[in-house]
C-alpha positions in Angstrom: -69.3 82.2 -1.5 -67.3 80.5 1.8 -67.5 77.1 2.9 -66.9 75.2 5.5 -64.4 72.3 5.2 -65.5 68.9 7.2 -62.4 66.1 7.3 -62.1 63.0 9.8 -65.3 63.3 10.6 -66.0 60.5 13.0 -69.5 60.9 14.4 -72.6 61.0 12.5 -73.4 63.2 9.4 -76.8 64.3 10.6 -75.6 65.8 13.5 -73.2 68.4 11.8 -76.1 68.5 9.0 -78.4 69.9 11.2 -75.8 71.7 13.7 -74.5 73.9 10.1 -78.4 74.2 8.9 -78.8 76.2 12.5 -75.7 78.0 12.2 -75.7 79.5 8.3 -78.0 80.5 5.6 -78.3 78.9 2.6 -76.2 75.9 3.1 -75.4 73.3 0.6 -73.9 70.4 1.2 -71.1 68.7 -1.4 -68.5 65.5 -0.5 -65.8 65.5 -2.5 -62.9 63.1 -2.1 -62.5 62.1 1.1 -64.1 66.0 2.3 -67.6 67.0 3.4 -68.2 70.8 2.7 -70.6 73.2 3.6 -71.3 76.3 1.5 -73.1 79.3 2.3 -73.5 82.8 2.1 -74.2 84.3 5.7 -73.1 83.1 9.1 -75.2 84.0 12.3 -72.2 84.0 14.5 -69.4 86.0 14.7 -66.5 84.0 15.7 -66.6 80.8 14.0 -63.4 79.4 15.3 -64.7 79.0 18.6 -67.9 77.6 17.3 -66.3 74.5 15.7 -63.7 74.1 18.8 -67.4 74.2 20.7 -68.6 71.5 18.7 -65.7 69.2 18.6 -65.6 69.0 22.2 -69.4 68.7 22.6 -69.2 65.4 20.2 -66.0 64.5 21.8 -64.9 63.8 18.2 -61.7 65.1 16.8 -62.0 66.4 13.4 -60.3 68.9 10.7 -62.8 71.9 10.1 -61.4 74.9 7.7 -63.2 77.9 7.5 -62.7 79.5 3.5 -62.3 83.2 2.2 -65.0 84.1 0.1 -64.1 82.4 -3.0 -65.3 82.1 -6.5 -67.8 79.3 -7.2 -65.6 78.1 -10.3 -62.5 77.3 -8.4 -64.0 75.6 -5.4 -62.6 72.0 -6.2 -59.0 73.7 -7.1 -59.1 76.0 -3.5 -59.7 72.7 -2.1 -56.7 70.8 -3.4 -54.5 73.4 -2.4 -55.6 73.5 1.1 -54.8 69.7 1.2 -51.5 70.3 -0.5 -50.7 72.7 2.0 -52.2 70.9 5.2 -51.4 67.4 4.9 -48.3 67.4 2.8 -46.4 71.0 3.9 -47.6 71.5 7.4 -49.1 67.8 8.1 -52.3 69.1 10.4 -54.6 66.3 11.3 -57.4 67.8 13.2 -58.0 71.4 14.5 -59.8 74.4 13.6 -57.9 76.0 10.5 -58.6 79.9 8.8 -55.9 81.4 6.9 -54.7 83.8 9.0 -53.5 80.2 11.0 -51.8 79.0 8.3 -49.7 82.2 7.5 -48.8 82.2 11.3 -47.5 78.7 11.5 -45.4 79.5 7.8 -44.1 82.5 9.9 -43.0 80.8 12.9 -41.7 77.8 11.3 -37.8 77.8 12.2 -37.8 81.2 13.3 -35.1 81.4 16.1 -32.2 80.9 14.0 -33.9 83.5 10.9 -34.6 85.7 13.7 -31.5 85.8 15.0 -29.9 86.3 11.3 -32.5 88.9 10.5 -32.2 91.2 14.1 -28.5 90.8 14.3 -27.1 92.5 17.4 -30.9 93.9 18.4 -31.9 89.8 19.0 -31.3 90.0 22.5 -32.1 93.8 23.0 -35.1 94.1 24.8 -35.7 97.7 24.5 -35.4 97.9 20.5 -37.6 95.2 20.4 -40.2 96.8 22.7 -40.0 100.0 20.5 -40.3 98.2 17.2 -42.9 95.9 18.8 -45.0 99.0 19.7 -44.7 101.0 16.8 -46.0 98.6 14.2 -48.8 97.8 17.4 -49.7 101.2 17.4 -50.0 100.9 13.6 -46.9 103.0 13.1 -47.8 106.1 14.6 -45.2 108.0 16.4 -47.1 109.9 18.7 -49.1 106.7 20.5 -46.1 104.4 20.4 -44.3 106.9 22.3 -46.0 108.0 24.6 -46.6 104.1 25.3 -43.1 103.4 25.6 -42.6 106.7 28.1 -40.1 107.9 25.7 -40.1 111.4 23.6 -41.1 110.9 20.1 -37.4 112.3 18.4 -36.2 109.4 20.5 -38.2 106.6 18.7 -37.3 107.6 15.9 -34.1 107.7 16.2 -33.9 103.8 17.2 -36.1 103.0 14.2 -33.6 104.3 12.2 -31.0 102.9 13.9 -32.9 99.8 13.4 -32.8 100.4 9.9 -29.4 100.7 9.2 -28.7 97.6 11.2 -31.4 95.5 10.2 -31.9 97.0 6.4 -35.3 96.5 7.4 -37.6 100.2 7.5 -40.5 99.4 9.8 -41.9 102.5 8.8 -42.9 101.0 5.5 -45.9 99.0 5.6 -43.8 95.3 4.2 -41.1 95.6 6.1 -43.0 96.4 9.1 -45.5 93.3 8.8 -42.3 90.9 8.3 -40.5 92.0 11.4 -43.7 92.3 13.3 -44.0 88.6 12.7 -40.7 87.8 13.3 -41.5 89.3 16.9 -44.2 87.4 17.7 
């Protein structure tokens, strides 16, 4: 099961009633605290984030919308006071449209120049090294297409990966490693 989180919702209920009927199959509606919620099974869209970004400007209303993992049934109610742990008491978000992959962004960007610089340590300013690390992991850390992206020959890249490594003590050929410093990147 996902749902579909409704909070600060200024315009009226029948509207977004009927707007989610159209939109999902199988949709059940629940309020709980001071939440409306929308459960279903199947979406008929594709990208939902610009579907309720779509609607909020066609209502002119300014609203939070989340859009859930599949979760289990049973913990519904406890997935939902996490989120507003999270949201309104870690990150403080009043209105937008919110998916996790959001949430771990802003927790990876918050206070990141001075970590970043900590973390890279003489390769923070280094353009190249952080073109070549930047196109490795983009090229899901394959040597052959993130060199010949970067123009350079492949003994080359690794050789400043490794480099990388021994400054950084970060090997962005592992998978972990990799996804930190990728986000530190970006």
């Amino acid at each position: 099961m996902k749902y579909i989180l409704f909070k600060q919702i200024d315009t009226n209920d029948v509207v977004i009633d009927t707007f989610m009927e159209s939109q999902f199959s199988q949709v059940n509606k629940i309020v709980y605290k001071n939440h409306v919620i929308y459960t279903y099974d199947v979406t008929y869209v594709d990208d939902l984030k610009v579907l309720f970004e779509d609607l909020s400007g066609e209502l002119l209303s300014d609203f939070l919308v989340y859009m859930s993992p599949s979760i289990d049934e049973k913990s519904l109610f406890s997935h939902i006071d996490q989120f507003d742990q999270l949201v309104e008491k870690d990150l403080n978000i009043k209105h937008g449209v919110i998916h996790n992959q959001y949430l771990v962004s802003l927790r990876l960007h918050m206070n990141m120049t001075s970590m970043r610089k900590f973390i890279l340590g003489k390769y923070h300013d280094q353009q190249y090294m952080l073109d070549t690390i930047k196109a490795y992991l983009e090229n899901n850390q394959n040597m052959m297409t993130a060199s010949k992206e970067l123009f350079i020959h492949r003994n080359t890249l690794m050789i400043r990966l490794e480099k990388f490594k021994e400054v950084t003590g970060f090997d962005v050929k592992s998978f972990y490693d990799g996804f930190l410093i990728y986000h530190l990147l970006i």
